[in-house]
Gaussian input, Z-matrix of N, CA and C with variables (Angstrom, degrees):
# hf/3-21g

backbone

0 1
 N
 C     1     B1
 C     2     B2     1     A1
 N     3     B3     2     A2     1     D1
 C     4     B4     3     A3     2     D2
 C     5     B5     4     A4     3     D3
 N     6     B6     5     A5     4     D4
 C     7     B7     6     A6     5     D5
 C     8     B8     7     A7     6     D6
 N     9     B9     8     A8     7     D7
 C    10    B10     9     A9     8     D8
 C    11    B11    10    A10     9     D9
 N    12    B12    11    A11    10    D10
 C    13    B13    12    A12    11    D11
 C    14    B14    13    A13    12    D12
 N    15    B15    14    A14    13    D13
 C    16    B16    15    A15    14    D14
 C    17    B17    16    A16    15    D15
 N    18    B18    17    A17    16    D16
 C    19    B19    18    A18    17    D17
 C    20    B20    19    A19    18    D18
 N    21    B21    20    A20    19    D19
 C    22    B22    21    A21    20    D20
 C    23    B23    22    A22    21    D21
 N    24    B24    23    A23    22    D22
 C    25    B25    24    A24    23    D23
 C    26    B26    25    A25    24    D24
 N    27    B27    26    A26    25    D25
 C    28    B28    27    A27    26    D26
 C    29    B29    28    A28    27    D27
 N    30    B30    29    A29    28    D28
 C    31    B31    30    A30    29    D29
 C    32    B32    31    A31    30    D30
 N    33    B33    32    A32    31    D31
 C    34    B34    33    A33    32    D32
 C    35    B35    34    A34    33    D33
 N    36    B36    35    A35    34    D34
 C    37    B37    36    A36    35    D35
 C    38    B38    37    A37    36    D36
 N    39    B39    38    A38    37    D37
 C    40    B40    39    A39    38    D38
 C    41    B41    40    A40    39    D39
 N    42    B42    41    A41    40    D40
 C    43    B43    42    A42    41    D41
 C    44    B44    43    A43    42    D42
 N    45    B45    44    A44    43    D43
 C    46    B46    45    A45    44    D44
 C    47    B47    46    A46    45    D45
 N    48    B48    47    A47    46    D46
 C    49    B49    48    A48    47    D47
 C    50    B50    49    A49    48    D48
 N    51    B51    50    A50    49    D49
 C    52    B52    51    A51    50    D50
 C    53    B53    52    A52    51    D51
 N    54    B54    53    A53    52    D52
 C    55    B55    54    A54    53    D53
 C    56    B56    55    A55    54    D54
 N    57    B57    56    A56    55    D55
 C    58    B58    57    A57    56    D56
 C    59    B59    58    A58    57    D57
 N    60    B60    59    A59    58    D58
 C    61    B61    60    A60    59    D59
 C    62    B62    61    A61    60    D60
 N    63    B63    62    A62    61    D61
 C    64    B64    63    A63    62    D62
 C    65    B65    64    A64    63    D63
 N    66    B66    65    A65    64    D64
 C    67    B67    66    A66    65    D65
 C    68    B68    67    A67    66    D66
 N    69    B69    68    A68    67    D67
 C    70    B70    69    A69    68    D68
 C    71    B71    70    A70    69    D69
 N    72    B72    71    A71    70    D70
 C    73    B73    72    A72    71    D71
 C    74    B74    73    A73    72    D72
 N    75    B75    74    A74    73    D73
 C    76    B76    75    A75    74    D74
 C    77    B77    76    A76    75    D75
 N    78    B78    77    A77    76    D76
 C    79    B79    78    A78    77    D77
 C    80    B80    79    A79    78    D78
 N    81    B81    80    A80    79    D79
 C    82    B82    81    A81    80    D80
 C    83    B83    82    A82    81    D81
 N    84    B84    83    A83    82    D82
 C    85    B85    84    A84    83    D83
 C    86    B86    85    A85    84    D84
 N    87    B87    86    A86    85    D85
 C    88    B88    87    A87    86    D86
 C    89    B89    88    A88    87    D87
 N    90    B90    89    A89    88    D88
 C    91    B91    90    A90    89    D89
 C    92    B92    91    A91    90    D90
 N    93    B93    92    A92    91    D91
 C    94    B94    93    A93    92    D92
 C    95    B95    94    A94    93    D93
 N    96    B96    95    A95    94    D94
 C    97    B97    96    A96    95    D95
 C    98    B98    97    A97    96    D96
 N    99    B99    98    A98    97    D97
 C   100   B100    99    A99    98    D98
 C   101   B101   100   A100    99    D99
 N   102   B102   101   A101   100   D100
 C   103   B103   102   A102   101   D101
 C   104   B104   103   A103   102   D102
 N   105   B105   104   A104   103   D103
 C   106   B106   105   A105   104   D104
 C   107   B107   106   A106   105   D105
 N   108   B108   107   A107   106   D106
 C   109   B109   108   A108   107   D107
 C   110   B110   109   A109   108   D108
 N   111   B111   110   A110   109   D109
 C   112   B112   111   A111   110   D110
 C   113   B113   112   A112   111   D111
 N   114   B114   113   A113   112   D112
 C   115   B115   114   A114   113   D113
 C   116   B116   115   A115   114   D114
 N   117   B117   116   A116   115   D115
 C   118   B118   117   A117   116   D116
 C   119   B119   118   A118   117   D117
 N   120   B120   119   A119   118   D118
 C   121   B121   120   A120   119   D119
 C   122   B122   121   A121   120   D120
 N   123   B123   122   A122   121   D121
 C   124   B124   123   A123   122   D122
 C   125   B125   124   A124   123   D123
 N   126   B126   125   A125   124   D124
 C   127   B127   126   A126   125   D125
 C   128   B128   127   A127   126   D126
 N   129   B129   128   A128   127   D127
 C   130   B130   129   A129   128   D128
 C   131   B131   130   A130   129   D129
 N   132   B132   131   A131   130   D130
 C   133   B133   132   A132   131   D131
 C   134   B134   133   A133   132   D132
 N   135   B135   134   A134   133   D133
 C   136   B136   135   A135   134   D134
 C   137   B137   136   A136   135   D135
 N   138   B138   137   A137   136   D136
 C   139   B139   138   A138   137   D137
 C   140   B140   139   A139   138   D138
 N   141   B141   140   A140   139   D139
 C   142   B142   141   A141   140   D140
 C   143   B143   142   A142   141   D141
 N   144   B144   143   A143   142   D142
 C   145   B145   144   A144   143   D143
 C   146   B146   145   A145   144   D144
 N   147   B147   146   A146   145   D145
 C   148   B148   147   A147   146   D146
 C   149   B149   148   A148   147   D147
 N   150   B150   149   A149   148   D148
 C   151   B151   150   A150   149   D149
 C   152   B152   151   A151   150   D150
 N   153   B153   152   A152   151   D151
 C   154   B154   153   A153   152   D152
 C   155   B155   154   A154   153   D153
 N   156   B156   155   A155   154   D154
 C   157   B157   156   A156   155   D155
 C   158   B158   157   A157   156   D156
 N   159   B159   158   A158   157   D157
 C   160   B160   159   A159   158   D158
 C   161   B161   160   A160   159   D159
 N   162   B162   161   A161   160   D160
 C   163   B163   162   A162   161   D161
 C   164   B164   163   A163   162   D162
 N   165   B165   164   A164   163   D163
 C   166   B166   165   A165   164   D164
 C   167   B167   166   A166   165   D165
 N   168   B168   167   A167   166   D166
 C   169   B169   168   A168   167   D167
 C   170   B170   169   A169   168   D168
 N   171   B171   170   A170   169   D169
 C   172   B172   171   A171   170   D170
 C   173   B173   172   A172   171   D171
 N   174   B174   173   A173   172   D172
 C   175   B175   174   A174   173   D173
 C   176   B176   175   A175   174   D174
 N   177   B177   176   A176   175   D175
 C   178   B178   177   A177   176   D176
 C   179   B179   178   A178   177   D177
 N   180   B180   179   A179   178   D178
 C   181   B181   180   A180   179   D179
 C   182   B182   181   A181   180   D180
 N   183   B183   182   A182   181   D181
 C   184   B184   183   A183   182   D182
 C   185   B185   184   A184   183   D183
 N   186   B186   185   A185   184   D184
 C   187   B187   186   A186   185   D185
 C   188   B188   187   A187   186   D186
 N   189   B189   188   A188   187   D187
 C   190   B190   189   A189   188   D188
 C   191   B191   190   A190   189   D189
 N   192   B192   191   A191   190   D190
 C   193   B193   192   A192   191   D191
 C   194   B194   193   A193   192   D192
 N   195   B195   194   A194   193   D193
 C   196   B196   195   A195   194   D194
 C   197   B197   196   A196   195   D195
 N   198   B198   197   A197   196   D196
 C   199   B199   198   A198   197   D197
 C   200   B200   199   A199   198   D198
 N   201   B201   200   A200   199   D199
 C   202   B202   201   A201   200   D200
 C   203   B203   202   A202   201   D201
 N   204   B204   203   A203   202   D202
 C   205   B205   204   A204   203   D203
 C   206   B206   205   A205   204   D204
 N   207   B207   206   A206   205   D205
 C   208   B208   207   A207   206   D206
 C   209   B209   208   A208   207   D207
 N   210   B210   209   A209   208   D208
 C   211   B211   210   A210   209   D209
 C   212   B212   211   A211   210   D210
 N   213   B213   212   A212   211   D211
 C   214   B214   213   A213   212   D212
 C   215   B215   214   A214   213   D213
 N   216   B216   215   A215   214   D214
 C   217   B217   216   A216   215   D215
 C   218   B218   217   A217   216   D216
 N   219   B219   218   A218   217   D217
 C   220   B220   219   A219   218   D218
 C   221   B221   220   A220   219   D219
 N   222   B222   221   A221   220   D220
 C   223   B223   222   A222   221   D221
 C   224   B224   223   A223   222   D222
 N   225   B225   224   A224   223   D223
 C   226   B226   225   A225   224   D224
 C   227   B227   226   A226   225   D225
 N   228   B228   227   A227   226   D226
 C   229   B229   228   A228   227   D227
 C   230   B230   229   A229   228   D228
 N   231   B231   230   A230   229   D229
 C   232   B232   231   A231   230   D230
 C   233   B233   232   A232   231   D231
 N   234   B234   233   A233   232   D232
 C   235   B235   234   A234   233   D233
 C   236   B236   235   A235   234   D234
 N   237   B237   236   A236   235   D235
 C   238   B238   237   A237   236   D236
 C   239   B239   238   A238   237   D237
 N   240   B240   239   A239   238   D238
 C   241   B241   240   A240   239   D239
 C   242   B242   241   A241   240   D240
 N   243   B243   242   A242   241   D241
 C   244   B244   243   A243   242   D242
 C   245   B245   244   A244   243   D243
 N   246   B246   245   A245   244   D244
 C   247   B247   246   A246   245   D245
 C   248   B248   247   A247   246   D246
 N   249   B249   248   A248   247   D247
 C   250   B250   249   A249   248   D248
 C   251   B251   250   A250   249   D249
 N   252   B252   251   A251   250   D250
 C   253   B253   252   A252   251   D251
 C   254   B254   253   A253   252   D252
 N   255   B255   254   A254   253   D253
 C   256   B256   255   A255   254   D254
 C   257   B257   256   A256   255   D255
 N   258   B258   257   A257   256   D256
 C   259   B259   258   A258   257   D257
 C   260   B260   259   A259   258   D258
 N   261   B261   260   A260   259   D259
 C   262   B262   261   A261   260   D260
 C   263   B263   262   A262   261   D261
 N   264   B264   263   A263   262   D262
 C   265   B265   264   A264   263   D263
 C   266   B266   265   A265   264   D264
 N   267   B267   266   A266   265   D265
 C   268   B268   267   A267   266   D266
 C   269   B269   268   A268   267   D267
 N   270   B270   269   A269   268   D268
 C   271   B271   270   A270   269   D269
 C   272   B272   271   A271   270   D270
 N   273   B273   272   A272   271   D271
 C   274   B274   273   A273   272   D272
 C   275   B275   274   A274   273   D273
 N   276   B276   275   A275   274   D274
 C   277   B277   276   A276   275   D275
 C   278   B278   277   A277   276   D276
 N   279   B279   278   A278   277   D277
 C   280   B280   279   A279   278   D278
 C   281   B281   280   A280   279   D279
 N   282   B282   281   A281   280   D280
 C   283   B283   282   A282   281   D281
 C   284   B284   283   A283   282   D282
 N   285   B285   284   A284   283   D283
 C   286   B286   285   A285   284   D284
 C   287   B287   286   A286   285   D285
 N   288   B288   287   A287   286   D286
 C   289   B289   288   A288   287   D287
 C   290   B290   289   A289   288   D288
 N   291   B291   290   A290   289   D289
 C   292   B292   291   A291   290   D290
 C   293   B293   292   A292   291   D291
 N   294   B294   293   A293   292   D292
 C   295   B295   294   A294   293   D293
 C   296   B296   295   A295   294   D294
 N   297   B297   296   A296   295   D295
 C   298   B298   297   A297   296   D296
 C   299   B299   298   A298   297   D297
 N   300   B300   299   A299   298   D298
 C   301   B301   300   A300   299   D299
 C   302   B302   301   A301   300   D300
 N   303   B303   302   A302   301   D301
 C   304   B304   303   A303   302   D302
 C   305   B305   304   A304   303   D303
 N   306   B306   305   A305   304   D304
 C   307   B307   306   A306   305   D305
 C   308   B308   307   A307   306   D306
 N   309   B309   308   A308   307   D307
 C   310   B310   309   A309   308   D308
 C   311   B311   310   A310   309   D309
 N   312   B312   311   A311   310   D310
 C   313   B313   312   A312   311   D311
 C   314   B314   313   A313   312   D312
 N   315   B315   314   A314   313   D313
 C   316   B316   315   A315   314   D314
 C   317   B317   316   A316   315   D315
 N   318   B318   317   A317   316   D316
 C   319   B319   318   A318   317   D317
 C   320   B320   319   A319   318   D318
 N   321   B321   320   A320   319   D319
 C   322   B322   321   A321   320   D320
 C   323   B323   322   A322   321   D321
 N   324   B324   323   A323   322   D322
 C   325   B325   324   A324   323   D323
 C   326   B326   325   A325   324   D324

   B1=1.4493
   B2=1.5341
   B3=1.3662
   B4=1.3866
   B5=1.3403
   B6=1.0826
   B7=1.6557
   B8=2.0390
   B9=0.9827
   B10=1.5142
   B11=1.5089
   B12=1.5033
   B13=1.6855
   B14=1.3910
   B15=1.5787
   B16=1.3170
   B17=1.5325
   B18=1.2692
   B19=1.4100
   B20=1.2792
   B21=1.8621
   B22=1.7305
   B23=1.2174
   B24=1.6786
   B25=1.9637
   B26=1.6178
   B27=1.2563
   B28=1.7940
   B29=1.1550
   B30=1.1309
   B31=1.4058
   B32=1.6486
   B33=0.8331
   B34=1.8355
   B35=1.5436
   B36=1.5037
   B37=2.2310
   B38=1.6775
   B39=1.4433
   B40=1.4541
   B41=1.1969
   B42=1.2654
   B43=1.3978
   B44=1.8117
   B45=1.3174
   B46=1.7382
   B47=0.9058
   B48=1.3123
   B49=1.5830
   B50=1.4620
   B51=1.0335
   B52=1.2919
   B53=1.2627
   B54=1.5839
   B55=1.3414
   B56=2.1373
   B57=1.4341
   B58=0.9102
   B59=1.9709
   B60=1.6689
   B61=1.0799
   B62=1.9753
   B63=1.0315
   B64=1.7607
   B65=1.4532
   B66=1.0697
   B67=1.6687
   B68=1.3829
   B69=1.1498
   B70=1.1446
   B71=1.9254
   B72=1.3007
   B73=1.4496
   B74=1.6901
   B75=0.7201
   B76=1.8512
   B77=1.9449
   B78=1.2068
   B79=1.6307
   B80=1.5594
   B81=1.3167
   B82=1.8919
   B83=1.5094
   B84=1.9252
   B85=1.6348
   B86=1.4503
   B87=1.3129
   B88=1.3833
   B89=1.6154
   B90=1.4876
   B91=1.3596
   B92=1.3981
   B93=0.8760
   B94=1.9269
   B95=1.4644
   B96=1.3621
   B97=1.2450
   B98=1.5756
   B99=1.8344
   B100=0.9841
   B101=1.4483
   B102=1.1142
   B103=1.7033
   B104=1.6764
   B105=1.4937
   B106=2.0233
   B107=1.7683
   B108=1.8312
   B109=1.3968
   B110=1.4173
   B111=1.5655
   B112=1.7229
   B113=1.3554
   B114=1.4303
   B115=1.4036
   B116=1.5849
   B117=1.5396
   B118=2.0270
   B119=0.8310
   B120=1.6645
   B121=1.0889
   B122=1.6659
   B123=1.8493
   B124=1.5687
   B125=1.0406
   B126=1.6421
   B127=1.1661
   B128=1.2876
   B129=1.5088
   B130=1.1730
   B131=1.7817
   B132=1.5781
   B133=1.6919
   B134=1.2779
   B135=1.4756
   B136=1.3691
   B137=1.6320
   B138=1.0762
   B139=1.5681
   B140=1.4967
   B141=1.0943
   B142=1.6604
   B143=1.1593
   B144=1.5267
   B145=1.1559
   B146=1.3147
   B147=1.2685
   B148=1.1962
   B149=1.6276
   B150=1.3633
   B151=1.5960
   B152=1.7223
   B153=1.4795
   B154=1.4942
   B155=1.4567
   B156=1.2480
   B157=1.2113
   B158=2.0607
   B159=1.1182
   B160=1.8807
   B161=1.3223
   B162=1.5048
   B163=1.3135
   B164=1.5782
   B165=1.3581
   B166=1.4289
   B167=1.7946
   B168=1.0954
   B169=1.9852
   B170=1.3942
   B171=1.6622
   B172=1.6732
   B173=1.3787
   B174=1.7291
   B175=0.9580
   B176=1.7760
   B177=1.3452
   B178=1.3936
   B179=1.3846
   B180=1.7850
   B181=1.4989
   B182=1.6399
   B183=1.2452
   B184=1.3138
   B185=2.0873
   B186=1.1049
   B187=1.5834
   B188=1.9294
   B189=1.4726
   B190=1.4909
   B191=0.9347
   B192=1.4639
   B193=1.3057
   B194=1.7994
   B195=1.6067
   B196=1.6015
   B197=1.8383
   B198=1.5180
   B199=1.6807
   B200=1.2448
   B201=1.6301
   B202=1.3674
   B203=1.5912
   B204=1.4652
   B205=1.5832
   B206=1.4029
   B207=1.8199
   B208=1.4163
   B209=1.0169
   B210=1.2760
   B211=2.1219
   B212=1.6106
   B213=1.4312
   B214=1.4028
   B215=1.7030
   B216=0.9517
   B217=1.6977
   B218=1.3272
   B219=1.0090
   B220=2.0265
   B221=1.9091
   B222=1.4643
   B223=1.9527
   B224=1.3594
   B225=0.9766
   B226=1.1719
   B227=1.9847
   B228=1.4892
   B229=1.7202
   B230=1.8213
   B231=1.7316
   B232=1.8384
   B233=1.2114
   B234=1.0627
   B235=1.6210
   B236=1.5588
   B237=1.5284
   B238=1.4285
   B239=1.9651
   B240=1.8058
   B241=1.7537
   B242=1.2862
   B243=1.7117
   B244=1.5714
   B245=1.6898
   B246=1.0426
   B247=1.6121
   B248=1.6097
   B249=1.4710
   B250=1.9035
   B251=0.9335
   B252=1.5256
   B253=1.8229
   B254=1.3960
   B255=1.8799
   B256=1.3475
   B257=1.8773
   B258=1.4180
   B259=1.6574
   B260=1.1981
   B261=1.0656
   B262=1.9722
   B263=1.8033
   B264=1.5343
   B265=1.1921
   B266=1.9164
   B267=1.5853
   B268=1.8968
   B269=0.9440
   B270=1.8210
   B271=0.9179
   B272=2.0194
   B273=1.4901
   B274=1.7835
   B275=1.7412
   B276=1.2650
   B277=0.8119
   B278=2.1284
   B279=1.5462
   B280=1.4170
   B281=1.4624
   B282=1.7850
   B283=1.2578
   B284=1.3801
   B285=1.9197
   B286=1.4075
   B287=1.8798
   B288=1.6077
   B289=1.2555
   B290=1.4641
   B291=1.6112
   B292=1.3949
   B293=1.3521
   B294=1.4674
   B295=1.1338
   B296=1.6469
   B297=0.9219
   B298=1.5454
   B299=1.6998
   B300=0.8899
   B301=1.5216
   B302=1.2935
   B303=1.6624
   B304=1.5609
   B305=1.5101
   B306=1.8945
   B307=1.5107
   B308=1.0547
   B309=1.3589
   B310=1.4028
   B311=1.4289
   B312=1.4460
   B313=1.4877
   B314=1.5694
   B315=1.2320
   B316=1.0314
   B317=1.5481
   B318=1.4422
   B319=1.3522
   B320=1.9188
   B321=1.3610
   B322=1.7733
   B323=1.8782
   B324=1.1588
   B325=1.8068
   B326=1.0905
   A1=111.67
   A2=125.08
   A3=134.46
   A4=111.49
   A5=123.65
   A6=119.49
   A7=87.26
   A8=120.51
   A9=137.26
   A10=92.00
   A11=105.25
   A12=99.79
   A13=100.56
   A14=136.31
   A15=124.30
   A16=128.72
   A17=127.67
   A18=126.22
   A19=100.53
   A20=137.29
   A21=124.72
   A22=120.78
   A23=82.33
   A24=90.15
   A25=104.30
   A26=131.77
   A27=128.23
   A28=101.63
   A29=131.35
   A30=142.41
   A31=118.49
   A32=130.67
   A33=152.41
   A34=79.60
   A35=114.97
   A36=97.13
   A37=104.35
   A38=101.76
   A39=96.42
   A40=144.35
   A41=127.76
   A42=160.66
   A43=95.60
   A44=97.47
   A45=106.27
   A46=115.97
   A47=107.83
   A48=99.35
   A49=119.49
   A50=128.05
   A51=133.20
   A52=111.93
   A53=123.99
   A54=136.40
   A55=88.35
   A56=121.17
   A57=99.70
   A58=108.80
   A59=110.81
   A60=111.63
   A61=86.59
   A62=118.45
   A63=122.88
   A64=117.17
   A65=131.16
   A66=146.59
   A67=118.12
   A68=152.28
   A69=147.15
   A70=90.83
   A71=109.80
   A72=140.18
   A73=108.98
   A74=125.69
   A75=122.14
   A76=98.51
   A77=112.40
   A78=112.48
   A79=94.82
   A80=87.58
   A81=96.93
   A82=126.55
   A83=101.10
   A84=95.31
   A85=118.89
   A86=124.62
   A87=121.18
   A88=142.52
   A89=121.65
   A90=85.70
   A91=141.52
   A92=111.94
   A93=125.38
   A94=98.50
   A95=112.57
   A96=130.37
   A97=143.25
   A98=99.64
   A99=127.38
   A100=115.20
   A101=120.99
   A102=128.49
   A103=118.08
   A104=87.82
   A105=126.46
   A106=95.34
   A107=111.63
   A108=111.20
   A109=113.72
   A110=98.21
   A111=103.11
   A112=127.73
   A113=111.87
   A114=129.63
   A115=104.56
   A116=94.18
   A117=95.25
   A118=128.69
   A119=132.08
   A120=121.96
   A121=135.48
   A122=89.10
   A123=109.73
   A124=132.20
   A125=124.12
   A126=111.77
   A127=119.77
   A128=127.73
   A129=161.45
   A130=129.65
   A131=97.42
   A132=108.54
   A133=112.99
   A134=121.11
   A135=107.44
   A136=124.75
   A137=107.08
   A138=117.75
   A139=94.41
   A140=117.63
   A141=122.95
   A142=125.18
   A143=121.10
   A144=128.96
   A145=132.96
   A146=139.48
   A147=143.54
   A148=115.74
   A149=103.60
   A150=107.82
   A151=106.76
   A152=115.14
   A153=113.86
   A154=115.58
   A155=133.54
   A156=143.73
   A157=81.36
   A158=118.60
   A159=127.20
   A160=90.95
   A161=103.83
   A162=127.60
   A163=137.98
   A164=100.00
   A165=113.51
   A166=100.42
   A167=96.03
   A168=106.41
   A169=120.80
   A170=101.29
   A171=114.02
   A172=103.56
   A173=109.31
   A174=114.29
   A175=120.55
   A176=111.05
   A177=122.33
   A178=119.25
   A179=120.18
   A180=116.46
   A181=128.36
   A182=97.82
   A183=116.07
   A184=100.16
   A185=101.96
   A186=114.96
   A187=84.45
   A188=111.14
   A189=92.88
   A190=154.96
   A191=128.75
   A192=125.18
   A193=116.67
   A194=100.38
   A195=113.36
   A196=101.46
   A197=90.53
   A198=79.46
   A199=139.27
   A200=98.44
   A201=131.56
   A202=105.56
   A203=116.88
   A204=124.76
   A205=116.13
   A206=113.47
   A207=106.29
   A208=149.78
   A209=83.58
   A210=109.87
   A211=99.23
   A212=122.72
   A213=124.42
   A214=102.11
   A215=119.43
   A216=101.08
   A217=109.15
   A218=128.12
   A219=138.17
   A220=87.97
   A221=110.92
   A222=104.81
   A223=122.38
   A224=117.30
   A225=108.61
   A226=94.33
   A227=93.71
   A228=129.03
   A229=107.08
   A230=106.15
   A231=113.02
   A232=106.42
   A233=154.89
   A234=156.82
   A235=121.94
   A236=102.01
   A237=117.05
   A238=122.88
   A239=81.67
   A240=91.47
   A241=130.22
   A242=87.17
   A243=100.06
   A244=104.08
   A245=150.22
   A246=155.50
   A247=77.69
   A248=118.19
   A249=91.32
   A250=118.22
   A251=103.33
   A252=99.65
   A253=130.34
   A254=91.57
   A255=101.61
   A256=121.38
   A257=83.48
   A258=86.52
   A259=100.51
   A260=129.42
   A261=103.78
   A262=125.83
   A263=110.23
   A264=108.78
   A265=105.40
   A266=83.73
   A267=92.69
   A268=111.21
   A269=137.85
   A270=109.75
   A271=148.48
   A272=71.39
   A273=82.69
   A274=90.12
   A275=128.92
   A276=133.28
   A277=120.32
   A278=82.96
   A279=106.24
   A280=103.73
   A281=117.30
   A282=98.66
   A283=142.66
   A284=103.43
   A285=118.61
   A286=100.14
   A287=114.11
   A288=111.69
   A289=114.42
   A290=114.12
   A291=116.57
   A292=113.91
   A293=106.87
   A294=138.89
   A295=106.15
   A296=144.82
   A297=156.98
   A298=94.29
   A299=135.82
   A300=120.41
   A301=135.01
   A302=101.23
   A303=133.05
   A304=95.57
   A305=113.86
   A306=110.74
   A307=92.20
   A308=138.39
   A309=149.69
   A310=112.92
   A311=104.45
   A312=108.82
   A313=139.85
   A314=99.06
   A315=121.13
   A316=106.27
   A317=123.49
   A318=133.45
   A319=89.04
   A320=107.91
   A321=107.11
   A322=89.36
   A323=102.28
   A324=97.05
   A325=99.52
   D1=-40.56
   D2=162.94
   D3=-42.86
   D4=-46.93
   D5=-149.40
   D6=-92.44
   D7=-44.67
   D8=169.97
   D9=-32.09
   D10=-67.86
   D11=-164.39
   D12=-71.46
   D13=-67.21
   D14=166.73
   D15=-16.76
   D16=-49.72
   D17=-172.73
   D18=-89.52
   D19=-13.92
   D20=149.83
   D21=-41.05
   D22=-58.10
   D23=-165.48
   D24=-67.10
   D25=-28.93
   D26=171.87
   D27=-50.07
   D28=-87.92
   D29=158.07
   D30=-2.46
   D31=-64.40
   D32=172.58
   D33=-57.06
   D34=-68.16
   D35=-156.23
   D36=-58.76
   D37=-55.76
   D38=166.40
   D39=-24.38
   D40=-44.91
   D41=-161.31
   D42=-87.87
   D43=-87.48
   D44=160.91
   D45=-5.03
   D46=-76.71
   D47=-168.02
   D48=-87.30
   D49=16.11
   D50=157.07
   D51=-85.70
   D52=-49.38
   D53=-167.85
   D54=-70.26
   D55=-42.20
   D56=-144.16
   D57=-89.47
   D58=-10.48
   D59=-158.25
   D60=-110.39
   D61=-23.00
   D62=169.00
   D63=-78.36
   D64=-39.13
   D65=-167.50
   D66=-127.23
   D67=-46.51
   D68=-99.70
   D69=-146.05
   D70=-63.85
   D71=-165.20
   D72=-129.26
   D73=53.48
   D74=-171.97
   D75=-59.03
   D76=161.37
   D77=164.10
   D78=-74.43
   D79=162.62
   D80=150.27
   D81=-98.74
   D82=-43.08
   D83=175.02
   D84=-82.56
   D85=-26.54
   D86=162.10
   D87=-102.89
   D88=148.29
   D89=-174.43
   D90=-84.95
   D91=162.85
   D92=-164.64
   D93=-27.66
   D94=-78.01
   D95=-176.03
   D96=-39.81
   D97=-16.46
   D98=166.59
   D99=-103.59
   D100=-46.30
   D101=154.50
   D102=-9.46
   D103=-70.95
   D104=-172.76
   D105=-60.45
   D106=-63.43
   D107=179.55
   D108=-24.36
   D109=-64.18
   D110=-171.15
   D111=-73.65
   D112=-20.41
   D113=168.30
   D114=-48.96
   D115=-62.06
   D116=174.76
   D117=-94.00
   D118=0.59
   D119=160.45
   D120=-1.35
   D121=-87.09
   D122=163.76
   D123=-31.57
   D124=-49.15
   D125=176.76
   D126=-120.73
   D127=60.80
   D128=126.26
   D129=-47.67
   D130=-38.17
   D131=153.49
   D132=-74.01
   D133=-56.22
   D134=175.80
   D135=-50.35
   D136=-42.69
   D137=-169.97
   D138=-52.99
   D139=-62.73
   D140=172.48
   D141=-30.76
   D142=-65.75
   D143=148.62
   D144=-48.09
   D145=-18.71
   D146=166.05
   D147=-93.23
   D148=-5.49
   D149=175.89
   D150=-112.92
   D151=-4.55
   D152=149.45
   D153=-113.81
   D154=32.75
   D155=95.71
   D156=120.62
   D157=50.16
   D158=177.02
   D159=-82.93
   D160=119.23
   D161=135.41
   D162=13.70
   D163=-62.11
   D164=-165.25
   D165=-120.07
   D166=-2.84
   D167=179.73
   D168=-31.23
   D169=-40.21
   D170=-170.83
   D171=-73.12
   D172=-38.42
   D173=-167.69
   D174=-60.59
   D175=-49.01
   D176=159.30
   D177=-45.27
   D178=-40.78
   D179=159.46
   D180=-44.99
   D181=-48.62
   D182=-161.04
   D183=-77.18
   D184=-15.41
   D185=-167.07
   D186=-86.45
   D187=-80.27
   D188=158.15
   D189=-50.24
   D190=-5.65
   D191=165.87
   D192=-88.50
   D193=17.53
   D194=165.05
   D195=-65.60
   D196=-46.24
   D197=-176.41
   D198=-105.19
   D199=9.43
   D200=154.42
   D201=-55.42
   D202=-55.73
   D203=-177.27
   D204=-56.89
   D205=-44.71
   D206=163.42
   D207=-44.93
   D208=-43.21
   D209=-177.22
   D210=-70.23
   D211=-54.80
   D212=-179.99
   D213=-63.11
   D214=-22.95
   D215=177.12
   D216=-91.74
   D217=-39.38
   D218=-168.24
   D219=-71.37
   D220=-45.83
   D221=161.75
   D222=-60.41
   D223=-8.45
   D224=-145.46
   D225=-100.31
   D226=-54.33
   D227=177.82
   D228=-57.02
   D229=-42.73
   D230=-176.61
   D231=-104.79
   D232=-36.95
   D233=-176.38
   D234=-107.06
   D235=84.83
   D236=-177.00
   D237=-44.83
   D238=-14.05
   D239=-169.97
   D240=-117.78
   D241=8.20
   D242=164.45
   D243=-108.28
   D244=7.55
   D245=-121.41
   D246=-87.21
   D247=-56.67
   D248=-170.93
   D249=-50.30
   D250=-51.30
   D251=-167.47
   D252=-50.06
   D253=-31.99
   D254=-176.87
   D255=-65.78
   D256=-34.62
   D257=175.37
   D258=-80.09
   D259=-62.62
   D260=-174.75
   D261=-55.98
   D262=2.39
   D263=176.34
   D264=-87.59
   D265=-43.66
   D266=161.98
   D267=-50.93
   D268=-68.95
   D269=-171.47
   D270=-61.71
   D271=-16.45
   D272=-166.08
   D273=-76.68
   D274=-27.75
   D275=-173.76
   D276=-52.62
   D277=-54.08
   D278=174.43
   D279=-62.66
   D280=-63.99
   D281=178.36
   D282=-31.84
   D283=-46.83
   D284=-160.20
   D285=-75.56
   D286=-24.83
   D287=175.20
   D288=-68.42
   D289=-29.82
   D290=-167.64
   D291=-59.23
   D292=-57.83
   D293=-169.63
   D294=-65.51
   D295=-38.57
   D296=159.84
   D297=-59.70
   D298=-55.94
   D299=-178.46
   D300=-118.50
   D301=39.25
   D302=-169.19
   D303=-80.92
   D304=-50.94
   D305=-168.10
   D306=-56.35
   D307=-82.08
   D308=-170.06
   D309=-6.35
   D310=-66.79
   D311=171.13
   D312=-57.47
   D313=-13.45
   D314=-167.01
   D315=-100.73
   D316=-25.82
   D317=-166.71
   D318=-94.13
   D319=-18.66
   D320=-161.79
   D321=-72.12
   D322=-9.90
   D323=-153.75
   D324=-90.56

């Protein structure tokens, strides 16, 4: 059930930020398309890895979506006109960490 919710929320940040820096929110000084590139860059290995089905894949998600969480909070705090996105980038963010180190927590008990 963990890995279910983990590989949504990958999926959802992914998505996001494509939907959000191409459609949704475009830059003004740069273009869209290059914006979005770098947005997903990063997790473009994971996606790979999580679509030939590695082990520890989420885990590398969840390691990036540390700075997935930044970016959605430092948006969230300076840009009054992204505030959804920003919170749903937080959130999926939090989720996808939860959920990646839920067993863990759960084995500590």
């Amino acid at each position: 059930m963990d890995r279910q919710i983990g590989l949504a929320a990958f999926w959802a940040l992914l998505a996001l930020q494509i939907v959000w820096h191409l459609w949704l929110a475009p830059p003004r000084v740069l273009p869209p398309w290059l914006v979005a590139g770098v947005a997903i860059a990063p997790l473009l290995p994971v996606a790979w890895a999580v679509l030939k089905r590695r082990p520890r894949a989420l885990f590398w998600g969840a390691l990036l979506a540390l700075f997935y969480f930044c970016h959605g909070i430092s948006e969230w705090w300076t840009t009054p006109a992204t505030r959804v996105l920003a919170a749903a980038e937080t959130l999926l963010c939090v989720t996808l960490i939860l959920s990646v180190g839920w067993k863990g927590m759960r084995r500590r008990r």
